[in-house]
C-alpha positions as CSV (number, residue, x, y, z in Angstrom):
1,X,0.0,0.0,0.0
2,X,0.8,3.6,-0.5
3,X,2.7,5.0,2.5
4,X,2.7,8.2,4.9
5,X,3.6,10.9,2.5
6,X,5.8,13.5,3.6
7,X,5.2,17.5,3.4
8,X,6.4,18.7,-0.3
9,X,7.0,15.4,-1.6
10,X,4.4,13.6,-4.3
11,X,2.0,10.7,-2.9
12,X,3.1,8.5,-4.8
13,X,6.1,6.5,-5.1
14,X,8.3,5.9,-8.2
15,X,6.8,2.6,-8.6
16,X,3.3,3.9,-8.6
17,X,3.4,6.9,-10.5
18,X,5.4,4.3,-13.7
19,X,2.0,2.4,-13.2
20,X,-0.4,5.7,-14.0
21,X,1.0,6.4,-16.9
22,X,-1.7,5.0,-20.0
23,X,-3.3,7.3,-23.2
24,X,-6.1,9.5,-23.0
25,X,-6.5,13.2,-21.9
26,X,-6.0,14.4,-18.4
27,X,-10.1,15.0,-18.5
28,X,-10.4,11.5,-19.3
29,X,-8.8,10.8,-15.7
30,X,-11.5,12.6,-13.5
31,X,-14.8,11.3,-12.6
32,X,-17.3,13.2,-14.4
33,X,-19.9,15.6,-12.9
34,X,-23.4,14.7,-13.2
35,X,-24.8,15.2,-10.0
36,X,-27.6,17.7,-10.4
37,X,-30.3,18.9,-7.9
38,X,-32.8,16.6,-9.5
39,X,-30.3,13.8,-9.3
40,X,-29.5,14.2,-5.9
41,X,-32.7,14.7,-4.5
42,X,-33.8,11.6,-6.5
43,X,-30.5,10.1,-4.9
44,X,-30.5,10.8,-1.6
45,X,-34.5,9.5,-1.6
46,X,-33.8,6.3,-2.9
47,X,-31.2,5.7,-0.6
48,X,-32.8,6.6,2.6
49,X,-36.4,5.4,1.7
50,X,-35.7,1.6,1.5
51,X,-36.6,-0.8,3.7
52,X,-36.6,0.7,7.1
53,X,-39.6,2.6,6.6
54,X,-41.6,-0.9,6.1
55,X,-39.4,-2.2,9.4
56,X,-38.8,0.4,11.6
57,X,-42.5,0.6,12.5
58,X,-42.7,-2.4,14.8
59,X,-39.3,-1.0,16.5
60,X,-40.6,2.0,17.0
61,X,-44.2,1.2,18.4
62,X,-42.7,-1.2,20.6
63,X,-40.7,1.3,22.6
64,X,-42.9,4.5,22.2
65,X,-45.6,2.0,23.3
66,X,-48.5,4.9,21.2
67,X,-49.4,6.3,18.2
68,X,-48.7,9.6,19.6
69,X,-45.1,8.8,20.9
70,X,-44.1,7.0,18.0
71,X,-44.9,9.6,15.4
72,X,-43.2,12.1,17.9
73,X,-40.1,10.3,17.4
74,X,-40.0,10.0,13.6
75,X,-40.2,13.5,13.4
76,X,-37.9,14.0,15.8
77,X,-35.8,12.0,14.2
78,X,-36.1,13.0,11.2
79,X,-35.2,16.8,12.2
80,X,-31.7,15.0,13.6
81,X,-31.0,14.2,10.2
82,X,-32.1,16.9,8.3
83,X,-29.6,19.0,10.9
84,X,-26.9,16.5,10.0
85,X,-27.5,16.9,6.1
86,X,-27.7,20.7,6.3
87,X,-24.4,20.8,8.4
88,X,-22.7,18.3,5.6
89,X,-24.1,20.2,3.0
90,X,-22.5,23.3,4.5
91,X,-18.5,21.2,5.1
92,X,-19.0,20.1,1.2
93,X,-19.3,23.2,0.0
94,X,-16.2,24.1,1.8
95,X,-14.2,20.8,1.1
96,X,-15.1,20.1,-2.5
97,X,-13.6,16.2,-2.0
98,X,-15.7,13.2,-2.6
99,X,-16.0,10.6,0.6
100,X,-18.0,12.4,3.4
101,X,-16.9,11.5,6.9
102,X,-13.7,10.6,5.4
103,X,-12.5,14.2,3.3
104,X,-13.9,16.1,6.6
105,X,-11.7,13.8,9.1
106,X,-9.1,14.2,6.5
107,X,-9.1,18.1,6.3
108,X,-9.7,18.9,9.8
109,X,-6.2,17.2,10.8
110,X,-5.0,18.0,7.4
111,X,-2.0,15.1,5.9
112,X,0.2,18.4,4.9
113,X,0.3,19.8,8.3
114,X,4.0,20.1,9.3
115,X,4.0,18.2,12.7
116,X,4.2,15.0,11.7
117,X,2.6,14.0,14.7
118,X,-1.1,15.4,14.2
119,X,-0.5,14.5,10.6
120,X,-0.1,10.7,11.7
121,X,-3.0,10.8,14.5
122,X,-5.3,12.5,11.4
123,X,-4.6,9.8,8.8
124,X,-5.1,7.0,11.6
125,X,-8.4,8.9,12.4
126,X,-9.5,9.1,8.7
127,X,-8.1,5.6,8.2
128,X,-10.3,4.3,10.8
129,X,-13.6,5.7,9.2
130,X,-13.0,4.1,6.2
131,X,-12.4,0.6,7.7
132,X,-15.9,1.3,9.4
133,X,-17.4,2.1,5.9
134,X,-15.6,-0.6,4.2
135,X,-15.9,-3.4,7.2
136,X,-18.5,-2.5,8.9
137,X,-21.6,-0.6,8.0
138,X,-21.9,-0.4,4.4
139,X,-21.3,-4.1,3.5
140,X,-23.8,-4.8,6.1
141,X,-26.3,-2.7,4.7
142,X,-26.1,-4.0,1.4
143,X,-26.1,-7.3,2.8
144,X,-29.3,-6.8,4.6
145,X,-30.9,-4.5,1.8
146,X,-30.2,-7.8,-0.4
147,X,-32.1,-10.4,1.5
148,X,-34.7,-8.3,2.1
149,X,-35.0,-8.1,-1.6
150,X,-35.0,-11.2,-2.2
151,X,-36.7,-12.6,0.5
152,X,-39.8,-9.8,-0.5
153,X,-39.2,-10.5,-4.1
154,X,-40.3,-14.4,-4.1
155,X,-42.7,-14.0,-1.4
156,X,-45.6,-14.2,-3.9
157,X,-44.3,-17.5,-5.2
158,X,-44.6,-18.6,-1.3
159,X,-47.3,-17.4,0.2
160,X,-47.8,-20.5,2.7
161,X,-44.3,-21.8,3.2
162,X,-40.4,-20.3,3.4
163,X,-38.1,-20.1,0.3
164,X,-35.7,-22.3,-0.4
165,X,-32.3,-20.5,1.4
166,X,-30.2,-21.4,-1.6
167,X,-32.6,-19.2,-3.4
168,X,-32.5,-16.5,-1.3
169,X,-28.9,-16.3,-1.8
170,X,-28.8,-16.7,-5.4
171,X,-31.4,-13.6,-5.8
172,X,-29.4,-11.6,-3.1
173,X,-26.7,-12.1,-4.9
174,X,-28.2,-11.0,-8.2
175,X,-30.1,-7.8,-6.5
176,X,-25.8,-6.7,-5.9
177,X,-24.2,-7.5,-8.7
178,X,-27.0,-6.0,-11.3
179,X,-26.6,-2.3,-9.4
180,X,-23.1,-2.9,-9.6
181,X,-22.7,-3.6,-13.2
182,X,-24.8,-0.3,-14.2
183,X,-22.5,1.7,-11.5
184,X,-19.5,0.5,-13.3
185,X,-21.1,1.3,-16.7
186,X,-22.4,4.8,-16.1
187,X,-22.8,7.2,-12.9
188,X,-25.7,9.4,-15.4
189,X,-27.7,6.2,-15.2
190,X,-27.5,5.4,-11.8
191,X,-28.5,8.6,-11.0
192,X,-31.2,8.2,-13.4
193,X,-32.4,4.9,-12.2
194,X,-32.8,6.3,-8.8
195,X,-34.5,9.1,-10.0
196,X,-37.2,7.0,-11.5
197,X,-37.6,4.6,-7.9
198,X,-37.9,7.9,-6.4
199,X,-40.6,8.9,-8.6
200,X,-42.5,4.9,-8.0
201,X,-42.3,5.6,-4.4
202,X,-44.1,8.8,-4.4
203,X,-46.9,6.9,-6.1
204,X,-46.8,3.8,-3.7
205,X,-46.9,7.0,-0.7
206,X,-49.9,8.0,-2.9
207,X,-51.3,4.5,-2.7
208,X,-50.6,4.0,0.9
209,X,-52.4,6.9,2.2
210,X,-55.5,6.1,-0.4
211,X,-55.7,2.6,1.1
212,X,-55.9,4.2,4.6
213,X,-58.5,6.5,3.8
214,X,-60.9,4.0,2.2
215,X,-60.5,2.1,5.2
216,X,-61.4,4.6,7.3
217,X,-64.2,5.8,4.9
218,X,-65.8,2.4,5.4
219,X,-65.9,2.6,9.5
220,X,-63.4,-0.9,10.0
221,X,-61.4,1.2,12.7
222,X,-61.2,3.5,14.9
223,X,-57.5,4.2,15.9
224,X,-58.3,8.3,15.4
225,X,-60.7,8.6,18.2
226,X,-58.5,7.0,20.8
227,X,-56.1,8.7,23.0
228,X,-53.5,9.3,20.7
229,X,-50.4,9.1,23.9
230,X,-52.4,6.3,25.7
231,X,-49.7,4.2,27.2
232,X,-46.8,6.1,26.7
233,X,-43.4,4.8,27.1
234,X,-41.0,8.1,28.6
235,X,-38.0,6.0,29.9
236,X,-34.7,7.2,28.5
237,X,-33.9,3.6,27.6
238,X,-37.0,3.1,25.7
239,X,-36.9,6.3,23.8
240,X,-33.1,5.9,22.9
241,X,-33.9,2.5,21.4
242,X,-37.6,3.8,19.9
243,X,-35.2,7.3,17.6
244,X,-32.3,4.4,17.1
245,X,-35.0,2.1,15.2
246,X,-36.4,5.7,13.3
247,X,-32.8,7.0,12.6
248,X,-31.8,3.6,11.2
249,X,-34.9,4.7,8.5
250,X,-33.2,8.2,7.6
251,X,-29.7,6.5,7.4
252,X,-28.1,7.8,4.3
253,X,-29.4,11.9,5.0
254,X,-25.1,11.7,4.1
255,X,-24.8,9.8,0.6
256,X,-24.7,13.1,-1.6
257,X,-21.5,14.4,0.2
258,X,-19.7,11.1,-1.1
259,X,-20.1,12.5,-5.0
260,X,-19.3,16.3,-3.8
261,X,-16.4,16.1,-7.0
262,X,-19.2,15.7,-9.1
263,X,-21.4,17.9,-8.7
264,X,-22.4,20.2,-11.1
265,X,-21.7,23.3,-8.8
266,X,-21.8,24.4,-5.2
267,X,-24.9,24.7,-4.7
268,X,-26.1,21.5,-5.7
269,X,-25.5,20.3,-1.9
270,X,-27.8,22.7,0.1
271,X,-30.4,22.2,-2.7
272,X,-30.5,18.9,-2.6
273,X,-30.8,18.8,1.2
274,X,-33.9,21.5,1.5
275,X,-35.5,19.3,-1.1
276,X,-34.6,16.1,-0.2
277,X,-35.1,15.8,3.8
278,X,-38.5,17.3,3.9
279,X,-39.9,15.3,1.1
280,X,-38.3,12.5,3.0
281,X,-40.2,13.5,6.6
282,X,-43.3,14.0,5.1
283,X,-43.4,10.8,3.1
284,X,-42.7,8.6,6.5
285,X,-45.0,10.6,8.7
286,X,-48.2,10.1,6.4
287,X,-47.0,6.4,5.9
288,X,-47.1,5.7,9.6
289,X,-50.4,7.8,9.8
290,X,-51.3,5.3,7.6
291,X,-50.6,2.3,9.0
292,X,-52.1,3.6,12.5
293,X,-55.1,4.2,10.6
294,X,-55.4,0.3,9.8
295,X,-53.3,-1.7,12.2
296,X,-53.3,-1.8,16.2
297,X,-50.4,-0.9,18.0
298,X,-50.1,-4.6,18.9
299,X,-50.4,-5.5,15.4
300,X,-47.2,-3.1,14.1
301,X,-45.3,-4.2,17.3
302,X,-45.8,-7.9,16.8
303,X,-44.8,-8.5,12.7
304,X,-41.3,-7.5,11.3
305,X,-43.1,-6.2,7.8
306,X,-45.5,-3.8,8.7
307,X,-46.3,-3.2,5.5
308,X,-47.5,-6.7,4.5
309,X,-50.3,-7.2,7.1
310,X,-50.9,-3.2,6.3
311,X,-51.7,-4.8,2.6
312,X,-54.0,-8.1,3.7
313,X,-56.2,-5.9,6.1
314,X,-56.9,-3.4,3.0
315,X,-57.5,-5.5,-0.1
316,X,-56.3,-9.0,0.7
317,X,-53.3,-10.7,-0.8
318,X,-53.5,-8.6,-3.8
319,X,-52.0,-6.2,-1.5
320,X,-49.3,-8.6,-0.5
321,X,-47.8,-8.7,-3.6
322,X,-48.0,-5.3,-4.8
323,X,-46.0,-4.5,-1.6
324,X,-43.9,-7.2,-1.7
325,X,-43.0,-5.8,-5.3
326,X,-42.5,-1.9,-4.1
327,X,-40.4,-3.0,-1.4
328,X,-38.2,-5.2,-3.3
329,X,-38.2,-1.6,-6.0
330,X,-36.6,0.0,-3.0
331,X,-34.1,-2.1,-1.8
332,X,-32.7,-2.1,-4.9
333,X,-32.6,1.3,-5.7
334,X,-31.1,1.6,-1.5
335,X,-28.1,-1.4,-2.5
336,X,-27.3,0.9,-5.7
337,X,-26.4,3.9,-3.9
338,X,-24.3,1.8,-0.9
339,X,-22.5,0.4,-4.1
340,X,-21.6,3.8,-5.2
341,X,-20.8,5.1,-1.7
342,X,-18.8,2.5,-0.7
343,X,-16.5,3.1,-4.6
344,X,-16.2,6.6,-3.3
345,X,-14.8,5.8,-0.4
346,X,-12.2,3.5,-1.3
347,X,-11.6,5.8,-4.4
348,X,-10.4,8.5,-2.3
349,X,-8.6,6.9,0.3
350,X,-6.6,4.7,-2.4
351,X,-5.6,8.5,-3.4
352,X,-4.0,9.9,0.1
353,X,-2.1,6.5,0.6
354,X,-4.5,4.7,2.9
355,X,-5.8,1.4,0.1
356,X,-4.0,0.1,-2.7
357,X,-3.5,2.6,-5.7
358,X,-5.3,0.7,-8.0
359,X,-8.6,1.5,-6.5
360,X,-8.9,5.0,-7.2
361,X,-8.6,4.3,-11.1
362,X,-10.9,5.0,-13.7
363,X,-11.9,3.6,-16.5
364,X,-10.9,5.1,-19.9
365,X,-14.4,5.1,-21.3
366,X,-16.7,5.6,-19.1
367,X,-15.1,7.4,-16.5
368,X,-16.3,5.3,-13.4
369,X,-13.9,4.4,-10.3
370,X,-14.5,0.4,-11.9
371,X,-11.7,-0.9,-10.2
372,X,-13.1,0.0,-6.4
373,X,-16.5,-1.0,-7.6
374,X,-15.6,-4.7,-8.5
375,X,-13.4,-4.6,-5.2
376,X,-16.9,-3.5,-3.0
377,X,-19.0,-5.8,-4.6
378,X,-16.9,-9.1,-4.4
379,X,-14.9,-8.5,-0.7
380,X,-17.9,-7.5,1.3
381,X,-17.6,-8.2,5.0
382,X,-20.9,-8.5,6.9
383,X,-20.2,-7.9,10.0
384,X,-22.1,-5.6,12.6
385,X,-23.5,-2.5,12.8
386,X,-22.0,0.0,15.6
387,X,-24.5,2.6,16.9
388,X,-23.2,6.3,15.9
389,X,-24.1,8.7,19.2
390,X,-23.6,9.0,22.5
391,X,-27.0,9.0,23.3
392,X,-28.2,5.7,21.5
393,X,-24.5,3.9,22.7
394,X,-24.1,4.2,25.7
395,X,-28.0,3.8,27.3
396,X,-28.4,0.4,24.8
397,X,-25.2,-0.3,26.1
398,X,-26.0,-0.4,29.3
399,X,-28.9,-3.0,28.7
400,X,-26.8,-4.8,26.0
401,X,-23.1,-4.7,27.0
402,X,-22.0,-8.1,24.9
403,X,-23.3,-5.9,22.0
404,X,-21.5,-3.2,22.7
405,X,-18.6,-5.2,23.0
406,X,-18.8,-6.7,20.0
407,X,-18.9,-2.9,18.3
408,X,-16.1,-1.7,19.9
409,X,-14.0,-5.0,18.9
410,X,-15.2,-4.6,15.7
411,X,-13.4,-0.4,15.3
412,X,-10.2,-1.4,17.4
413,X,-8.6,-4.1,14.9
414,X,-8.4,-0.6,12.1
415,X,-5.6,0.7,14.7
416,X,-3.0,-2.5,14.1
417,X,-3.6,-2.6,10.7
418,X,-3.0,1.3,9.9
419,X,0.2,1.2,11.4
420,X,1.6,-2.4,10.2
421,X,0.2,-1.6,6.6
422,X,-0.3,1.8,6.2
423,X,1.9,4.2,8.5
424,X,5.6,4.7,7.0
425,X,8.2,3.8,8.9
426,X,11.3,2.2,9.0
427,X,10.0,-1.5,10.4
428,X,7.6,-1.7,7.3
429,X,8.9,-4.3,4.4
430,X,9.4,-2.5,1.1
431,X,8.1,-5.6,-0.1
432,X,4.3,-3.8,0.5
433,X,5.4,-0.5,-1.6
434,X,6.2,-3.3,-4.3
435,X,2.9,-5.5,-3.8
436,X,0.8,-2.2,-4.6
437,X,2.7,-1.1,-7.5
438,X,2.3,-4.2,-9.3
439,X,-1.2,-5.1,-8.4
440,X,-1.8,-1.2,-9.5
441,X,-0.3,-2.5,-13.0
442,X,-1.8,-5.2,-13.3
443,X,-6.0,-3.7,-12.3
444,X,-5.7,-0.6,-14.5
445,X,-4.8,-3.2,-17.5
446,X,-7.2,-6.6,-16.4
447,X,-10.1,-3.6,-15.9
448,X,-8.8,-0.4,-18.7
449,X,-8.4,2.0,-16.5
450,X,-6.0,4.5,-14.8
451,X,-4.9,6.8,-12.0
452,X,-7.1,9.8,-11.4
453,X,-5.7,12.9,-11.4
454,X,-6.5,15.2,-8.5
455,X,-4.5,18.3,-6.9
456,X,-4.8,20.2,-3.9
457,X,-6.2,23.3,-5.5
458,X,-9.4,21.4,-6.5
459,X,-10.4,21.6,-2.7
């Protein structure tokens, strides 16, 4: 791997910089910008409305223990978000470099700072957000979003029994690789394809709420005329658990600031944001109206799928499928933007020094970072999700410490392998500088593709 570059001196080494060299223009070796407000707002909806909204219900029901309290703490939650996005929006206009978490980590401790010291403590910190990204949370996304796909997507062929687990897998498997393949092929038509989920799951809102309303219209419940905060569940414990289930739903309110080098212009970000989040917030609090409007707290607190029994109750196993369908739609469009994010990441970090060069290369035709694509798709790592405040880790922790165990083990390995792999010094084997120089060669030919080109003055 690349090593800890030092102040005035390229990157790259020799070794490296022999292996960038290929034909085409210097344009040719940027990603392209095609990240419009449209785009993004139909990107950041199809990556946050995907499964959780038809999950998250029975979580958080079962801790708000109301209507009332429940919708309380999607909007709630939702605000955190939105307050989150508008704050990222504001760091990428300032640090116009893809990755998120990772550029901002990056820039605060800055790698060309002259004390080596906070230089080295800034690339371990930045180093350790992308093993969370690449170990941790966005493989298991993807690997959840994927089941969930397929498990939904067969569920009309199996409407009294379980599919076959080898089938499972093999759709799963298909629902990653097809996202992948089109991300690899074209960022304009990713974009697009999520633009179009975004546009099917506006009308399934639409549908949603209509069910609701005809089922009130016909007198078959009467959730609106109860005590809306009957049974209320204040404890901190319960409450942290009830906005960790409804945050889990808005995860994502950060996928636009992992494409901020392409962009169409600064104020795609912000835009994007004031469209996106409310649109967002809306959609999930007239959902849940909706499903109050049908199902009894007991009901949403005792199934894993709201949204299928939401379906039966209103027009029978008709409804089953349909929804079985939409929510299949959405996990897809949700793995296609984890795909992208997850390239971005690697992308960038391959370019300060932290992965193997050959992952921040890009094809000569269409201009895609292929090489981290094919590397996120085929080494995923399942592993856990850690929770990401102080508020929801330490109270679950509390109640759950083998779980919160298991997260902390899961962030500490990223310190030993920084420094064996990563850090320069004079213990590391030169035989590592080698090892990424050749397999740098040998990506950019086996995939046609080469070395972006980035400098300091495009941030």
């Amino acid at each position: 791997m690349a090593g800890h570059h030092e102040e005035g001196k390229p990157l790259l080494s020799a070794h490296v910089q022999s292996a960038a060299a290929t034909d085409g223009g210097e344009e040719k070796k940027k990603l392209k910008k095609e990240l419009t407000v449209l785009y993004g707002v139909g990107f950041l909806i199809s990556d946050i409305i995907g499964s959780g909204i038809f999950l998250s219900p029975n979580g958080v029901i079962a801790q708000a223990g109301s209507y009332g309290l429940a919708l309380v703490i999607w909007i709630v939650s939702g605000l955190m978000a939105t307050g989150g996005a508008l704050c990222y929006s504001e760091l990428g206009t300032f640090v116009k470099k893809s990755g998120s978490e990772y550029a901002y980590i990056a820039e605060a401790y800055s790698f060309r700072k002259r004390n080596k010291y906070v230089s080295t403590v800034g690339e371990c910190m930045a180093f350790i957000n992308v093993w969370m990204v690449m170990v941790v949370s966005t493989p298991m996304s993807t690997a959840i979003e994927a089941l969930l796909a397929a498990e939904y997507l067969v569920k009309p062929f199996y409407l009294n029994c379980d599919a076959p687990t080898l089938v499972l897998k093999l759709i799963a498997a298909v629902t990653v690789v097809i996202p992948a393949c089109v991300n690899a092929y074209s960022v304009k038509l990713t974009l697009q394809i999520s633009t179009f989920i975004t546009f099917v799951k506006f009308i399934a809102t639409t549908f949603v709420v209509a069910l609701a309303v005809y089922y009130l219209s016909i007198g078959c419940n009467r959730t609106f005329n109860n005590d809306f905060f009957k049974r209320s569940n204040y404890s901190p414990y319960g409450l942290s658990l009830g906005l960790y289930a409804a945050l889990w739903s808005y995860d994502g309110w950060n996928c636009v600031n992992f494409m901020t080098e392409e962009t169409k212009n600064d104020k795609t970000l912000p835009r994007t944001i004031c469209i996106g989040m409310p649109l967002i917030i809306f959609c999930y609090v007239i959902i849940n109206l909706s499903f109050f409007a049908v199902l009894s707290v007991g009901e949403i607190a005792d199934t894993t799928a709201v949204a299928l029994p939401f379906a039966y109750k209103t027009i029978g196993t008709t409804g089953e499928v349909l929804f079985s369908l939409l929510v299949t739609l959405s996990t897809f469009g949700a793995i296609s933007v984890n795909i992208l994010i997850d390239a971005r990441v690697k992308f960038v970090a391959a370019r300060d020094g932290l992965l193997p060069s050959f992952l921040y290369g890009i094809h000569n035709n269409f201009r895609t970072p292929l090489p981290a694509i094919v590397i996120s798709v085929f080494l995923p790592l399942p592993i856990l999700m850690v929770l990401i405040s102080v508020f929801l880790v330490i109270l679950p922790a509390i109640g759950q410490p083998v779980d919160a165990a298991i997260a902390i083990g899961l962030i500490l390995p990223a310190i030993p392998v920084y420094f064996i792999f990563i850090f320069k010094s004079k213990w590391r084997p030169k035989i590592f500088s080698r090892i990424n120089a050749t397999s740098t060669r040998f990506m950019n030919r086996l995939l046609n593709s080469s070395l972006s080109k980035y400098s300091e003055s495009d941030i």
